[in-house]
C-alpha positions in Angstrom: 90.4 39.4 -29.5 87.2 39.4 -27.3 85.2 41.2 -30.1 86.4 38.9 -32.5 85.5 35.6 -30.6 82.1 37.0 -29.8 81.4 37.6 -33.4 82.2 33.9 -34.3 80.1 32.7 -31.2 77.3 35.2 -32.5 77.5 34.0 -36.0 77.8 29.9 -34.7 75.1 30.1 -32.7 71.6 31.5 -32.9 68.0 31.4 -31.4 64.5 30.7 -33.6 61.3 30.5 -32.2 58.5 27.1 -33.4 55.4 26.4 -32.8 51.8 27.5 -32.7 50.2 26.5 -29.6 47.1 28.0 -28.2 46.7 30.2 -30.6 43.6 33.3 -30.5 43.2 35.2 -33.7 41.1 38.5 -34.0 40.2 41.4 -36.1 41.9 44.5 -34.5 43.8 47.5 -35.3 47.8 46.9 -34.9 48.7 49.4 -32.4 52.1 50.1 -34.8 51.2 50.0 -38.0 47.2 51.5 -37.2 46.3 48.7 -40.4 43.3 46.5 -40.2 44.4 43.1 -39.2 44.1 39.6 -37.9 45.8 39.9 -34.8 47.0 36.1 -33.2 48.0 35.4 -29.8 50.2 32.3 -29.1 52.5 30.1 -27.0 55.7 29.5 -28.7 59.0 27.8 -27.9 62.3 29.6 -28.3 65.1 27.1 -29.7 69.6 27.7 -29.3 70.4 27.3 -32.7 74.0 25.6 -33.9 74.9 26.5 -37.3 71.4 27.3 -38.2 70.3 23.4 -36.2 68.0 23.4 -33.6 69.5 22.3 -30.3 66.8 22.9 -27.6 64.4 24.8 -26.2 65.8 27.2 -23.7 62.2 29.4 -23.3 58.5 29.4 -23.4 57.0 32.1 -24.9 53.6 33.9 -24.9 53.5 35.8 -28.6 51.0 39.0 -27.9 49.1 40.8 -30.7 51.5 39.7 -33.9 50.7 42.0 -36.8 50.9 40.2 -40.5 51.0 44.1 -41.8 54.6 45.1 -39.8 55.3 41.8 -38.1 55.0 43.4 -34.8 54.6 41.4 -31.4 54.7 42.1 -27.8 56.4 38.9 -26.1 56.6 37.7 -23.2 57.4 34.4 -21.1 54.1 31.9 -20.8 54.7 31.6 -17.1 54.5 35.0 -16.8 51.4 35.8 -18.9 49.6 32.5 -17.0 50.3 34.4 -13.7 49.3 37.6 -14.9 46.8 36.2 -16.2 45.1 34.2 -13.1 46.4 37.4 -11.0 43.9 39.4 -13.2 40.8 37.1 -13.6 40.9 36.2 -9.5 40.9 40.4 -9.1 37.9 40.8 -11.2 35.9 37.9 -9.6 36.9 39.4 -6.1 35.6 43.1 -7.3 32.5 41.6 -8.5 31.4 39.7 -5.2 32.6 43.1 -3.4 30.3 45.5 -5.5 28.3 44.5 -8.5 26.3 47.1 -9.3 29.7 49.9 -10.0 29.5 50.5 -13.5 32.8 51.4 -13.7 33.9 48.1 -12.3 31.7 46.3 -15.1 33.5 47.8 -17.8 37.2 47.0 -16.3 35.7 43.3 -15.3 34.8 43.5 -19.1 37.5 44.5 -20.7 40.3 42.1 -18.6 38.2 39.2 -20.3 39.0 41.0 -23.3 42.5 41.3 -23.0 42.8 37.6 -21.9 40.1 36.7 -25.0 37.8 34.8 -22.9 35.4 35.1 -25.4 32.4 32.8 -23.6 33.3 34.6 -20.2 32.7 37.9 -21.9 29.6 37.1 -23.9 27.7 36.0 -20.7 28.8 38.9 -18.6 27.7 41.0 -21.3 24.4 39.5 -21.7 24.1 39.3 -17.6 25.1 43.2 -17.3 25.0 45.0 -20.2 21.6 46.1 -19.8 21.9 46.9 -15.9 24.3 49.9 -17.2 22.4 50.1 -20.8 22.6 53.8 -20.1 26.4 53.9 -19.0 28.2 55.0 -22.8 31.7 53.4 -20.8 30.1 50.2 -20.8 28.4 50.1 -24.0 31.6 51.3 -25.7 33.8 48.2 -24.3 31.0 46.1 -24.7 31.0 47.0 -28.2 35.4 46.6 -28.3 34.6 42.6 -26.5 32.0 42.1 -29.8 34.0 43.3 -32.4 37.3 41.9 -30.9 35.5 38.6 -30.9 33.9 39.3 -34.2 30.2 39.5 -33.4 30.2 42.8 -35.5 26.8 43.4 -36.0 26.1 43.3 -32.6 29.3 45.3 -32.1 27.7 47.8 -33.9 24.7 48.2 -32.3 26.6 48.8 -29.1 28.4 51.5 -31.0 25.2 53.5 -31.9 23.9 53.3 -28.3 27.7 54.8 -27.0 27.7 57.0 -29.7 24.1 58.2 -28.7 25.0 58.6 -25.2 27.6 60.9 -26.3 31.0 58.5 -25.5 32.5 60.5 -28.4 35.2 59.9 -31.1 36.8 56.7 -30.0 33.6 54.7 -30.8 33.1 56.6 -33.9 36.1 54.9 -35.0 35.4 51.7 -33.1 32.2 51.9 -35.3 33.5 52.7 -38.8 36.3 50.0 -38.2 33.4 47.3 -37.5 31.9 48.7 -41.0 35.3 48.0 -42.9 35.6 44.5 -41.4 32.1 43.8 -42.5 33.2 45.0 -46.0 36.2 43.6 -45.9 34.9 40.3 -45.2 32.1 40.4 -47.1 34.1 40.9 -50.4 36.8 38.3 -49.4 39.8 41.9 -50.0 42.8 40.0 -49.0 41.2 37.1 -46.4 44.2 34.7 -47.8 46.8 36.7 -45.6 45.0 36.6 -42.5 44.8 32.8 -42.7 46.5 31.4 -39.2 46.8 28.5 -37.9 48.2 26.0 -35.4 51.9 24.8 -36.0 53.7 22.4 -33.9 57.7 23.0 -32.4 58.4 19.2 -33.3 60.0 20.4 -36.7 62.3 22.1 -34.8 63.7 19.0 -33.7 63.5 16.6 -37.1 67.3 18.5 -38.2 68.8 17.1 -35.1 66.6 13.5 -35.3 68.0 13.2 -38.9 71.5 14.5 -38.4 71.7 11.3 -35.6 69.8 8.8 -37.3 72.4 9.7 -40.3 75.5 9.4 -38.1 
């Protein structure tokens, strides 16, 4: 009898996420699937669903990295990823105050604003640091993962012939030839109508309901 009830329960009610909101889009490689995509970070609302109707929210969501190849998405709540993500930002302002000139500190600092796709944040530390540790291939390799993330490919590029020349290796090899492909990609418009995101609001998830009342 318990199994049954909880399959009636599980089959009146439901949950559906709505809504766009702050929403970052990027050219990356789906760590699933390994395809060429435009990856898109959001906030979204989680909805109980009756019989398919929207009820209400019950959770604010942060949507990481959604795939439109495999559909793939790391989630998490958007409380969470706002104090992760202050958490993180405060750390890498402390370690820069603490000691500037560590190379290996420049390329963490650089790749958190990644991560977080603080896009102006990372273009002027770049531009401020970048060529204090011209010379460092760690640097100039996530230097080069910021530009193309951000998709200032040719730049990207560059950054990828002066890793590759300081001998960082294979993973900017493929950071480089992936660069090419978006170039090519974009250049000869192969499949741009997929990639096509945009901002959606949760207030359709709660016209059903306004129109069920207004019709009682």
């Amino acid at each position: 009898m318990e199994f049954g009830a909880i399959g009636i329960m599980g089959r009146l009610f439901d949950t559906e996420e709505y809504g766009k909101k702050h929403l970052q889009a990027y050219f990356s490689r789906c760590g699933i699937c390994n395809k060429l995509a435009l990856l898109s970070s959001f906030n979204s609302t989680r909805f109980l669903k009756l019989l398919k109707l929207p009820l209400f929210p019950i959770r604010h969501l942060r949507i990481l990295d959604e795939c439109p190849e495999c559909g793939y998405r790391g989630t998490t709540t958007a409380r969470k990823f706002a104090k992760e993500r202050k958490r993180h930002l405060t750390s890498m302002m402390e370690g820069f105050s603490s000691d500037a000139d560590d190379p290996d500190h420049c390329a963490h600092s650089l790749h958190t604003l990644m991560v977080y796709n603080e896009k102006n944040w990372f273009i002027d530390l770049q531009k401020s640091y970048g060529l204090r540790f011209e010379t460092n291939p760690q640097v100039q390799h996530v230097i080069a993962q910021g530009l193309c993330r951000f998709g200032e490919y040719d730049q990207a590029i560059a950054h990828c012939h002066k890793a590759i020349e300081l001998g960082y290796g294979k993973k900017t090899e493929e950071l480089l030839q992936f660069c090419l492909s978006v170039l090519v990609t974009q250049k000869h418009s192969l499949g741009l109508e997929k990639w096509d995101v945009k901002e959606e609001s949760a207030i359709k998830a709660f016209i059903p309901m306004i129109s069920f009342v207004s019709a009682v």
